[in-house]
Backbone as numpy.savetxt, mean C-alpha at the origin, in Angstrom:
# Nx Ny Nz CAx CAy CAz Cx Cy Cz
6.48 8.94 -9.95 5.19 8.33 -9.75 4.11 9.31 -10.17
2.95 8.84 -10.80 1.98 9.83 -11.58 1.23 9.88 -10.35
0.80 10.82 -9.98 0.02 11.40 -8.75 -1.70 11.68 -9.54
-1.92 10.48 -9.99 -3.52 9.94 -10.70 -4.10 9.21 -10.32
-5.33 8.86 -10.46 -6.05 8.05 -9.91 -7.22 8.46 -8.83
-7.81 6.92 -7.97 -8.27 7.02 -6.56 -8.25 5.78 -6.02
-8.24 5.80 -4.59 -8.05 4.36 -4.16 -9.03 4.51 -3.01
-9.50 2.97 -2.60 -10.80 3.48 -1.12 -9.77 3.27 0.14
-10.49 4.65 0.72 -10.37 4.19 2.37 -11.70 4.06 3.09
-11.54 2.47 3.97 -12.90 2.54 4.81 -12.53 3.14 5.93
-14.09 3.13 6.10 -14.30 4.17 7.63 -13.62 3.24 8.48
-13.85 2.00 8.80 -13.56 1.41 9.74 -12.02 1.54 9.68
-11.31 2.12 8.60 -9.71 2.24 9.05 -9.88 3.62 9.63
-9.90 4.64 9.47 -9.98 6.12 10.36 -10.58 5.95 11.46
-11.47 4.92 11.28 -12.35 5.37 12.90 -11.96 4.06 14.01
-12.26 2.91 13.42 -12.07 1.57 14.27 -10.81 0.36 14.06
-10.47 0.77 13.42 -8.62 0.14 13.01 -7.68 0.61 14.15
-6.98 -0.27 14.71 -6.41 -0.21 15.51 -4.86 0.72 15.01
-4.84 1.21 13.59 -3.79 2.41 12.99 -4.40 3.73 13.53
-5.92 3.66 13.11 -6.60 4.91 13.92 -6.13 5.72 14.83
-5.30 4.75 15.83 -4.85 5.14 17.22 -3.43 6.57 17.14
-2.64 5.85 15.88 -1.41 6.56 15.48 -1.83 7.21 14.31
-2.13 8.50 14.58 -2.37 9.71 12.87 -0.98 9.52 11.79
0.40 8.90 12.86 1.33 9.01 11.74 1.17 7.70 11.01
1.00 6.22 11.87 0.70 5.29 11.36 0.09 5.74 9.86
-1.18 5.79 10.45 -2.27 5.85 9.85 -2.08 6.42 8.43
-1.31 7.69 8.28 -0.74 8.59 6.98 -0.15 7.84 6.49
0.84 7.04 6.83 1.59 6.19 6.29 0.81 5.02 5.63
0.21 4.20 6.45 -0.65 3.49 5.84 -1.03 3.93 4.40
-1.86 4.76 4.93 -2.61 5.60 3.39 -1.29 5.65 2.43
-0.22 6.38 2.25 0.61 6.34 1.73 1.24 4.99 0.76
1.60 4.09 1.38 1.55 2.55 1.26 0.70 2.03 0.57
-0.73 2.17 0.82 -1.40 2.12 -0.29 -2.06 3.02 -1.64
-1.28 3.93 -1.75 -1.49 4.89 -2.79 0.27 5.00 -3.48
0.92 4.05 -2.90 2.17 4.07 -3.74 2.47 2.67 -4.48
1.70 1.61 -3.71 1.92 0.34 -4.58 1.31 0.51 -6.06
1.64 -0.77 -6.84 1.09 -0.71 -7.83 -0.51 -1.32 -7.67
-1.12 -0.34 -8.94 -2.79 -0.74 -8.31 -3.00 -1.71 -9.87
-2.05 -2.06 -10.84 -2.40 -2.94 -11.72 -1.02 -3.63 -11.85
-0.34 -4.86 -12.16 0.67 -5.84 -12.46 1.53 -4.43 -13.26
2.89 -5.04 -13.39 3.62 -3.84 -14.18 4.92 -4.56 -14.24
5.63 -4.45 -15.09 7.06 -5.22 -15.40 7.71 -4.30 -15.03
8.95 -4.66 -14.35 9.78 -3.47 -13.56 11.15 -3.99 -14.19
12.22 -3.50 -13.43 13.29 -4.59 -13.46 13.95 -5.32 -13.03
13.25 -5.63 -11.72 13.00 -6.63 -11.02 12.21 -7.95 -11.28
11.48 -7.62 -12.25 10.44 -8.54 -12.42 9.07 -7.97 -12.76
8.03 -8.92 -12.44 6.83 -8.62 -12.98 6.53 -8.26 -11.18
6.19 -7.17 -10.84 5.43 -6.37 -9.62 3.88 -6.10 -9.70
3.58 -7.38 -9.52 2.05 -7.28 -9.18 0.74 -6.61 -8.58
-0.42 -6.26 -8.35 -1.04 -5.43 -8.14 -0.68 -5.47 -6.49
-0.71 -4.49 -6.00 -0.79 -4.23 -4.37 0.73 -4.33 -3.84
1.70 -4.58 -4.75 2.96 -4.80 -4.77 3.87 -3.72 -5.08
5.01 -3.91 -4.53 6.05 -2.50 -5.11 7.53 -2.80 -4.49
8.34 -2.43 -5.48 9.91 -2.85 -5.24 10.43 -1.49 -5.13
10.49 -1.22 -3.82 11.21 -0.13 -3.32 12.31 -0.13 -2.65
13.23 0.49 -1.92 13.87 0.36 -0.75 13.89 1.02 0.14
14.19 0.81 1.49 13.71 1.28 2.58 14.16 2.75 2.36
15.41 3.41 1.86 15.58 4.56 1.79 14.22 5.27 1.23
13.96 4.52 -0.05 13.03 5.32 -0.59 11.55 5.07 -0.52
11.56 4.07 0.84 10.10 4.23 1.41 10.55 5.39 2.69
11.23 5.49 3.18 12.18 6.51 4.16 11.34 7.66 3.55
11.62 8.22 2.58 11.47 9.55 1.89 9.71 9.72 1.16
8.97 9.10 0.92 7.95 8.49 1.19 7.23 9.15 2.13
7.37 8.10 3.04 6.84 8.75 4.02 7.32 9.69 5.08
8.47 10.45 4.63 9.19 11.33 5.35 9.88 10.98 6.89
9.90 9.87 7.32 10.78 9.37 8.11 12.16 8.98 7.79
12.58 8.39 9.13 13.85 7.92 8.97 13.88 5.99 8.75
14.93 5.81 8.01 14.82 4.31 7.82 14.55 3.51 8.41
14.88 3.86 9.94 14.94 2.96 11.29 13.37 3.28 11.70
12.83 3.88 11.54 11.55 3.92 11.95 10.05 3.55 10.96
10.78 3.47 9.51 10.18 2.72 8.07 10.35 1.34 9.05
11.42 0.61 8.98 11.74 -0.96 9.48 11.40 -1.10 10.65
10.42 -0.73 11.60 10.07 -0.74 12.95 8.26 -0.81 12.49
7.83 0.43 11.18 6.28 0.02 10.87 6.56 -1.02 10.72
7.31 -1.20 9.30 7.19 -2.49 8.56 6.74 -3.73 9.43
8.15 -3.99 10.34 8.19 -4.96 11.33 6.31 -5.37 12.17
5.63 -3.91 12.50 4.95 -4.05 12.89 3.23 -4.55 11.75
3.88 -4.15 10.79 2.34 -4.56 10.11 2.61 -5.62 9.73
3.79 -6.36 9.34 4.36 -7.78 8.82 3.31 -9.10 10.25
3.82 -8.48 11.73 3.02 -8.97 12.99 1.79 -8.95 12.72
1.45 -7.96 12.65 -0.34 -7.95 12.16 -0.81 -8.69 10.67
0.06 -9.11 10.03 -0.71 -9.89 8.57 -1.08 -8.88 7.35
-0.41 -7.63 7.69 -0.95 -6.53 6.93 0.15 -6.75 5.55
1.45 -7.25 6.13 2.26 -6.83 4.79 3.08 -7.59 4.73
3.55 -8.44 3.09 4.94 -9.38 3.16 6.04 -8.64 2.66
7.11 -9.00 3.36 7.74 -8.04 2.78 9.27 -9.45 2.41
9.76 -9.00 1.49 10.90 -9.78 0.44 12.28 -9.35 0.62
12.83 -9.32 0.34 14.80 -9.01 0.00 14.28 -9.41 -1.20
14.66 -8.26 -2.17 14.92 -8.73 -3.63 16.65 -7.68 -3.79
16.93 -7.65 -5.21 18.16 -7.20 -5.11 18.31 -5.58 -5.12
19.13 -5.19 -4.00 19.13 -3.65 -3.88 17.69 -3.07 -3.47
16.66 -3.96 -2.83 15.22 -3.46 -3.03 14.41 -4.21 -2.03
13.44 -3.77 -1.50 12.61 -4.55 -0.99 11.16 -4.93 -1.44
10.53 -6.05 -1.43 9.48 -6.51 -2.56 8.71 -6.60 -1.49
7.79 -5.33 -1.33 6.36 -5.18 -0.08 5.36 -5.53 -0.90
4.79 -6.25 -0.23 3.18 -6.82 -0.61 2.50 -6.63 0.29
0.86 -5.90 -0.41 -0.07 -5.81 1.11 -0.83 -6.13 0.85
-1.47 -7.20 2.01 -2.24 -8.67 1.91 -3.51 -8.13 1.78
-4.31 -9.06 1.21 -5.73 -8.22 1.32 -5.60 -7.59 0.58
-4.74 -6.36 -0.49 -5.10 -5.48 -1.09 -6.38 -5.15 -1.49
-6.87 -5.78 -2.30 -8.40 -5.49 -2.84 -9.60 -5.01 -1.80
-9.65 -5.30 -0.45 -10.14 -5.19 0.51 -10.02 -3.63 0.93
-8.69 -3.04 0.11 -8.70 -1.75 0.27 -8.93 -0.85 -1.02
-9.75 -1.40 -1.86 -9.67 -0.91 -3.40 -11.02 -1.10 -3.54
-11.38 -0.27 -4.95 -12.62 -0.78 -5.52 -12.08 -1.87 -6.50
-13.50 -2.58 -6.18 -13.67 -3.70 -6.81 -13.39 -3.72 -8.49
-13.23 -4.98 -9.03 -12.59 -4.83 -10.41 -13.62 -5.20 -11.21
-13.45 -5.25 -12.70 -14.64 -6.19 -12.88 -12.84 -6.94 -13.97
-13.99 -8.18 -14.65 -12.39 -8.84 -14.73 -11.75 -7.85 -16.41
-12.68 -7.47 -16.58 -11.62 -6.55 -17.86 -10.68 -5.60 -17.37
-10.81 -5.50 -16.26 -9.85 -3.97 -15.42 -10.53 -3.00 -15.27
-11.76 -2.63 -15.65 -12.30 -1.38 -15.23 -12.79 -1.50 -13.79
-12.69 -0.24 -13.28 -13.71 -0.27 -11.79 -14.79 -0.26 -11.74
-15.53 -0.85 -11.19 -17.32 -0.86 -10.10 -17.32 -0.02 -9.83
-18.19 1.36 -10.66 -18.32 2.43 -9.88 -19.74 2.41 -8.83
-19.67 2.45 -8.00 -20.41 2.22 -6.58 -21.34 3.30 -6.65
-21.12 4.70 -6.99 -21.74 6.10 -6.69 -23.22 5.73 -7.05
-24.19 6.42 -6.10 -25.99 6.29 -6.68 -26.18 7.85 -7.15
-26.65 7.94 -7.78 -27.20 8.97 -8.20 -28.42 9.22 -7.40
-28.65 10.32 -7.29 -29.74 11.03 -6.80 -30.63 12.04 -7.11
């Protein structure tokens, strides 16, 4: 994975998000969304769409430096909250996180980003 880019975090997730509460959550979270894909991409699984990613639990395990059983216990828990769908595809699991864009800058429709920054 190319370790490029930037992705947004709002305040209201560090400060008033109910992940806030758990710092490991919370890393993870961040993680999750700095490992999906942030544009569509043909895999070989298929076409893996933006905010999407065909991983498996081992290697969301390693990821986020836990153990598998405790990957499938977040999961379980953000799936409850509406945060994430998650798939059986083959040998893999096909996580989607809802809302994505809600955690991104905005697009414009050619693909470039809205850069937000004011000058001063």
């Amino acid at each position: 994975m190319k370790a490029i880019g930037r992705f947004a975090i709002t305040r209201s997730l560090l400060f008033e998000h109910w992940l806030s509460e758990n710092d490991d959550y919370l890393i993870a979270w961040i993680k999750i969304i700095a490992t999906v894909n942030f544009e569509d991409n043909e895999t070989i699984h298929g076409i893996c769409k933006r905010g999407c990613s065909f991983k498996s639990l081992d290697q969301w395990a390693t990821i986020l430096k836990w153990n598998k059983s405790k990957v499938r216990r977040f999961f379980t828990l953000l799936k409850k909250r509406h945060m994430i769908e998650q798939k059986k595809a083959h040998n893999t699991t096909h996580l989607t996180i809802c809302n994505y864009d809600t955690y991104q800058f905005k697009r414009h429709t050619n693909g470039h980003t809205i850069d937000t920054r004011m000058d001063t």
